[in-house]
N, C-alpha and C positions, 0 to 999 in steps of 0.2 A: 642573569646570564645562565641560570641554572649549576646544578651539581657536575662534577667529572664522575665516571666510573670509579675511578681511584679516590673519591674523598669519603670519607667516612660515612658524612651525614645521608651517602647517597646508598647506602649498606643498609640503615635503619628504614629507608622510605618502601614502603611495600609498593610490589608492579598493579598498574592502574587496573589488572583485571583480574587482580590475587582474589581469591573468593568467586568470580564470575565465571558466568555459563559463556563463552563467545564463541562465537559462528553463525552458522544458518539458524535462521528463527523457522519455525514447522509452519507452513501451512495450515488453514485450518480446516476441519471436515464440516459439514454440512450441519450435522447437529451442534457445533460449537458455533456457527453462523445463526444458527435460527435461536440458541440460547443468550448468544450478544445480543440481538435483535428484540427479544423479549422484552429482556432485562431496560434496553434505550426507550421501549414503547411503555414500560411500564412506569418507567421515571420517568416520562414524557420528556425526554431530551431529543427536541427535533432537529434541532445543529449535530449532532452527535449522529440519530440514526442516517442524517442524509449523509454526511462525512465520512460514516464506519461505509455505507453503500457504494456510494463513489471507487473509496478506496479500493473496493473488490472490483466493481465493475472497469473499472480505468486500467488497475494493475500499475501504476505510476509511482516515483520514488515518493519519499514525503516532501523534498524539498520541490517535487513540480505542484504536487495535492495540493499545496499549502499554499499557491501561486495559482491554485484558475482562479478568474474571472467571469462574472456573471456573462458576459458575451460570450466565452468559451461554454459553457452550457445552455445558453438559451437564444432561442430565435425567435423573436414578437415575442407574444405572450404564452409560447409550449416553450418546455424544457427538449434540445435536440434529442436525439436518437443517434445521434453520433458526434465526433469532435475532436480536435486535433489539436495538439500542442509542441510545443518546440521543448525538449531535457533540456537541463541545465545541466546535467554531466556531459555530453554528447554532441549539443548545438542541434542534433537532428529533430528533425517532426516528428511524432507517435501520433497512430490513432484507434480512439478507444470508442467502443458501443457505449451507450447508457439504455440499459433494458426496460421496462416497463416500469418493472416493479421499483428500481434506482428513480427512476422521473416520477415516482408516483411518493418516495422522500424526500427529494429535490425540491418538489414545487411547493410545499409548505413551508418550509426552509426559506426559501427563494424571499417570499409571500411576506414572512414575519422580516427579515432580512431589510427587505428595500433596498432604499437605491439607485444607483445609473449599472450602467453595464459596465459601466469602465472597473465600477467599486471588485473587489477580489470576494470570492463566494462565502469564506472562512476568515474574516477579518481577526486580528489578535484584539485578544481582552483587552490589554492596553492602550491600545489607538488605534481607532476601528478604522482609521486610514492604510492602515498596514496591514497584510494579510500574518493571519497563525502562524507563529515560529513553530519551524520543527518540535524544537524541548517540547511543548506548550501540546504538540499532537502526537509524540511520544508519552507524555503523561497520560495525556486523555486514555490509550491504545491501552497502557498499562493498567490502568484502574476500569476501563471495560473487561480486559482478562481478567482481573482477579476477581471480578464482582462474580462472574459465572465459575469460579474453584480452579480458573488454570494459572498457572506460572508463568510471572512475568519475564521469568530468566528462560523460558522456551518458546514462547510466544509475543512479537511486537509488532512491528509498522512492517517489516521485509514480510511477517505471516500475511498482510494484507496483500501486499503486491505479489505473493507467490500463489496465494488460494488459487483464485482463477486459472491461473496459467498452469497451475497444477496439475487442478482436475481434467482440462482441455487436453493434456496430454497424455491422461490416465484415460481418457475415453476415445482418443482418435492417435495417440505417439506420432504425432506432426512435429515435428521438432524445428522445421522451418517457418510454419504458422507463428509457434510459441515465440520464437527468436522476434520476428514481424512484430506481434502484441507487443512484446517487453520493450522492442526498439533497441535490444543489440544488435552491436555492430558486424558482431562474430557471432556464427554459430557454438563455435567451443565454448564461449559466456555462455550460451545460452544451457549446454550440455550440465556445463559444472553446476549454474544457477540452479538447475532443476534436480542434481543430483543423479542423474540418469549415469547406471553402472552399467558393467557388461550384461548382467541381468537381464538389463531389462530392453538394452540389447538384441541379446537372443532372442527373448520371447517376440519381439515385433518382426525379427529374421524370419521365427519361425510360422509367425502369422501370416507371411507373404508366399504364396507360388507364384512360382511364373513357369 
């Protein structure tokens, strides 16, 4: 039934995120992507680099990641260049690009993988009929950051889904695009998700004449 506020025992139990970093996880910058990336190529972990790939290029929660199917990336024998999925927060479709160099980690992956199409692209260790539980690619996330010196209490699986949409918005302040990619429903999600203050704001205000 658990503890009341009023019982004692519930006095001694510390709050589940005493010691913890919570909030937004940072995106990551460019050289923190090319230094994961090393690191996956150099431990020859090809589940891993296509997965850490994906992650950026999709921008997807983990619990959709962790749920495509080899259909959802591949057509005949190329990995697509595009593809759609349905959230499970939301019930709505998203659709995300797969870039070059994403299909060019993909299709080894794929390769050693096997399969139908039906099978899910990140199967869990445990029963490869079932695709990677979240925990399982929140671990993975965590021990890719530390291996390169960053902090797994700043950096996790939200850094994956924000990189891209990030920079997107650092280089064009499309804030209706960003909202589209992510597949919010609201633009204010999308506001708060990105962080975007008065700031920065102004400065897109003041990049506009008319």
């Amino acid at each position: 039934m658990g503890h009341s506020i009023y019982d004692d025992a519930s006095r001694e139990r510390a709050a589940w995120n005493a010691g913890k970093k919570v909030g937004k996880k940072r995106p990551f910058t460019q050289k923190q992507i090319w230094a994961i990336r090393f690191f996956l190529d150099r431990e020859r972990r090809v589940r891993d680099r296509a997965l850490f790939d994906l992650a950026i290029d999709s921008k997807l929660r983990g619990c959709d990641l962790v749920k495509i199917r080899i259909r959802d990336v591949v057509a005949g024998p190329e990995v697509r260049t595009r593809s759609t999925v349905i959230q499970q927060k939301t019930r709505r479709p998203v659709q995300f690009e797969i870039t070059s160099d994403v299909r060019a980690s993909l299709l080894p992956w794929l390769e050693r993988r096997g399969g139908s199409v039906e099978n899910y692209a990140f199967p869990s260790r445990i029963d490869h009929t079932k695709h990677m539980s979240t925990r399982q690619y929140a671990r993975l996330v965590d021990e890719w950051v530390t291996a390169v010196g960053l902090r797994s209490e700043e950096s996790g699986t939200h850094s994956l889904r924000r990189t891209k949409a990030s920079m997107i918005y650092r280089a064009t302040g499309n804030i209706r695009a960003i909202q589209i990619l992510l597949g919010h429903s609201k633009i204010e999600n999308t506001v708060r998700y990105l962080g975007v203050d008065v700031e920065d704001a102004l400065l897109l205000a003041e990049r506009t004449e008319i």
